[in-house]
C-alpha positions in Angstrom: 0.0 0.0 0.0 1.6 2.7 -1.1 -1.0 5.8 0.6 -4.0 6.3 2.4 -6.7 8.4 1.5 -10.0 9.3 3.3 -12.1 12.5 2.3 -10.3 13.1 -0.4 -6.9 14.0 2.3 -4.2 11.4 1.0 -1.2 11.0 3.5 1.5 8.5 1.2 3.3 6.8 3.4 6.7 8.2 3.5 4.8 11.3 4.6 3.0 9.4 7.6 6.6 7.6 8.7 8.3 11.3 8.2 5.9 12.7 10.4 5.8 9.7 13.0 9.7 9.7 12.9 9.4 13.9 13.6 7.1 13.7 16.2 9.1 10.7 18.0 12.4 12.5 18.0 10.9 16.0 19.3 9.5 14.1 21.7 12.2 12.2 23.0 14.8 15.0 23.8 15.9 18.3 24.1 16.6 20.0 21.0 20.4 21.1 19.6 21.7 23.5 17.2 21.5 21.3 14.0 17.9 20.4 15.0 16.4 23.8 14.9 18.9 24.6 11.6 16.7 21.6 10.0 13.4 23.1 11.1 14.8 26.1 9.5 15.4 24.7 6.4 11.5 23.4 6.3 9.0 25.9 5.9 6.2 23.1 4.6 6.6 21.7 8.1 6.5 24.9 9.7 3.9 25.7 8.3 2.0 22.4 8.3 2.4 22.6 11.9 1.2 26.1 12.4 1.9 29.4 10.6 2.9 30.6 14.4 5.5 28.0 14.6 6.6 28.9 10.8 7.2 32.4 11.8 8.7 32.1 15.0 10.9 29.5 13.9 12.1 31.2 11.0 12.8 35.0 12.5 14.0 33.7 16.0 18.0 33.4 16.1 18.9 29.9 16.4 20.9 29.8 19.8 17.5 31.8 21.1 15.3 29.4 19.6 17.1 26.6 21.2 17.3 27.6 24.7 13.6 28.6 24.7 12.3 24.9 23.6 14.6 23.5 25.8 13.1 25.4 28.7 9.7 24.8 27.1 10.4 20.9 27.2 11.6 20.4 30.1 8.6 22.3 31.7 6.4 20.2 29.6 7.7 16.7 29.4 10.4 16.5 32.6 9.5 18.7 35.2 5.6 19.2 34.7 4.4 15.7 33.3 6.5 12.7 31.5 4.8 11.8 27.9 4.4 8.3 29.7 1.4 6.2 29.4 1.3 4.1 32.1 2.4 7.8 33.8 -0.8 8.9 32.1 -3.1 6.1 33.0 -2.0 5.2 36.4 -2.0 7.4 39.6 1.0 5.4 40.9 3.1 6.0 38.1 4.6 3.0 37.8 6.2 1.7 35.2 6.1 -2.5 34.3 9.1 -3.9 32.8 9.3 -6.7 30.2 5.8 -8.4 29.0 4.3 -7.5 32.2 4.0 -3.8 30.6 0.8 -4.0 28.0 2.7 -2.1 25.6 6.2 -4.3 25.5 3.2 -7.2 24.9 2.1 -5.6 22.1 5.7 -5.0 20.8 6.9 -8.4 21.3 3.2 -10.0 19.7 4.4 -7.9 16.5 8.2 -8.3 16.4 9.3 -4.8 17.2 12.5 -5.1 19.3 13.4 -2.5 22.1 16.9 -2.5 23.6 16.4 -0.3 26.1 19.9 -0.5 26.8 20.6 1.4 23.8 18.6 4.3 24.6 18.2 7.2 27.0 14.3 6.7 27.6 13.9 4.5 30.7 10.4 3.3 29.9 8.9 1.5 27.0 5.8 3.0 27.0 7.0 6.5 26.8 5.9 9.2 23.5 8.8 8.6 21.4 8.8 5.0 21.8 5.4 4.1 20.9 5.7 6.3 18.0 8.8 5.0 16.9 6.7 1.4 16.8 4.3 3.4 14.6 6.9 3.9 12.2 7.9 0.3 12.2 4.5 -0.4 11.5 4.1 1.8 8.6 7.6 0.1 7.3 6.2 -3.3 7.4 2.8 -2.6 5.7 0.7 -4.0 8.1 -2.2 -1.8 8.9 -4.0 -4.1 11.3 -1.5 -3.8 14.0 -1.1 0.0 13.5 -5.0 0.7 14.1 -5.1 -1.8 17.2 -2.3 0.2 18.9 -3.8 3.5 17.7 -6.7 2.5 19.6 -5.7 0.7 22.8 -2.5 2.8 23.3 -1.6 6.4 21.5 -4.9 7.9 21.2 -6.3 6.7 24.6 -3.6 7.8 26.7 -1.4 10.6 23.9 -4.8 12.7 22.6 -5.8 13.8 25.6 -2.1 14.0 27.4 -1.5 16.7 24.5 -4.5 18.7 24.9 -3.9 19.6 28.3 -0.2 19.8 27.7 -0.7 23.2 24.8 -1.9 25.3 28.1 1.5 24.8 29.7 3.8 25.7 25.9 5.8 28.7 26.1 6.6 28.6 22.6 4.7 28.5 19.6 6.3 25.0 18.3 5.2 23.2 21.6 1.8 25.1 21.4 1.3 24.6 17.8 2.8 20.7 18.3 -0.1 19.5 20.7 -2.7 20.6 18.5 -0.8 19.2 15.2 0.0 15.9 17.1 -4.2 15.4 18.0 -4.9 16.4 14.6 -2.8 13.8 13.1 -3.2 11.3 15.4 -6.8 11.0 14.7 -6.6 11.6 10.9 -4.7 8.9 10.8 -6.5 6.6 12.7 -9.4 7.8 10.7 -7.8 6.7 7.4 -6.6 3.4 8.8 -9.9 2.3 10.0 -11.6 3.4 6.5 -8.5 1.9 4.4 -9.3 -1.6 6.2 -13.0 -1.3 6.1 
């Protein structure tokens, strides 16, 4: 399958593991130099993600730029509330290791390997991981398991986590980002679901 369309909005599928891949690595870190120089160097993005975040990004010097999203996401996603979903979904906030986490399941059931050795992300249900599966997913083809963990994991626990996040953004990318993020989430779950039907 090489795109999916719904309502005549077609998303091929380089585009959906671009923007999974995008989402996973602001998500999973604070930003550098070279980062923001890359946002720089794409307006569609920008402006795909908001014309705020396309003009900000583009007129604010880079050093500025990055020490303001860096502030902004460790307010957001360290200090404030971890992008986490057994965080999320569970008042303890504890996270399971191995098969005993739903979510390592569901990456074992479908042969996505995590070394979490080989990463900084301590749990395997965090933002950046689950979309980083996504993008596997998309790789392989195989839309049944992408809509299955669409539904029991990312947009139960990430659509909502988002939309309360946007009131605590300081900047217009991590403002912009929570609103871009729901929208997408959904679209694509949206054209998944008809795509199968």
């Amino acid at each position: 399958m090489a795109k999916i369309s719904h309502y005549g909005v077609t998303m091929q599928k380089q585009q959906r593991i671009f923007i999974y891949a995008f989402l996973s690595r602001l998500f999973s870190d604070q930003v550098d130099e070279a980062y923001v120089k890359d946002l720089k160097k794409n307006p569609e993005l920008l402006e795909t993600i908001g014309q705020e975040t396309f003009e900000w990004i583009v007129n604010t010097p880079i050093e500025e730029a990055v020490a303001q999203l860096n502030i902004d996401y460790t307010s957001m996603f360290v200090m404030n509330a971890q992008p986490i979903e057994s965080f999320v979904l569970d008042a303890k906030q504890d996270t399971l290791v191995g098969l005993q986490n739903p979510v390592m399941q569901f990456y074992f059931e479908n042969g996505y390997e995590v070394d979490m050795n080989q990463t900084s992300i301590m749990a395997p249900d965090h933002i950046s991981i689950e979309l980083g599966f996504m993008q596997a997913m998309i790789f392989k083809d195989d839309l049944r398991p992408q809509l299955e963990f669409l539904q029991r994991h990312l947009v139960r626990w990430s659509v909502p986590f988002f939309m309360g996040m946007k009131a605590m953004a300081s900047t217009p990318l991590f403002r912009d980002i929570c609103d871009f993020y729901v929208e997408f989430l959904v679209a694509d779950m949206e054209l998944i679901t008809n795509e199968l039907a």
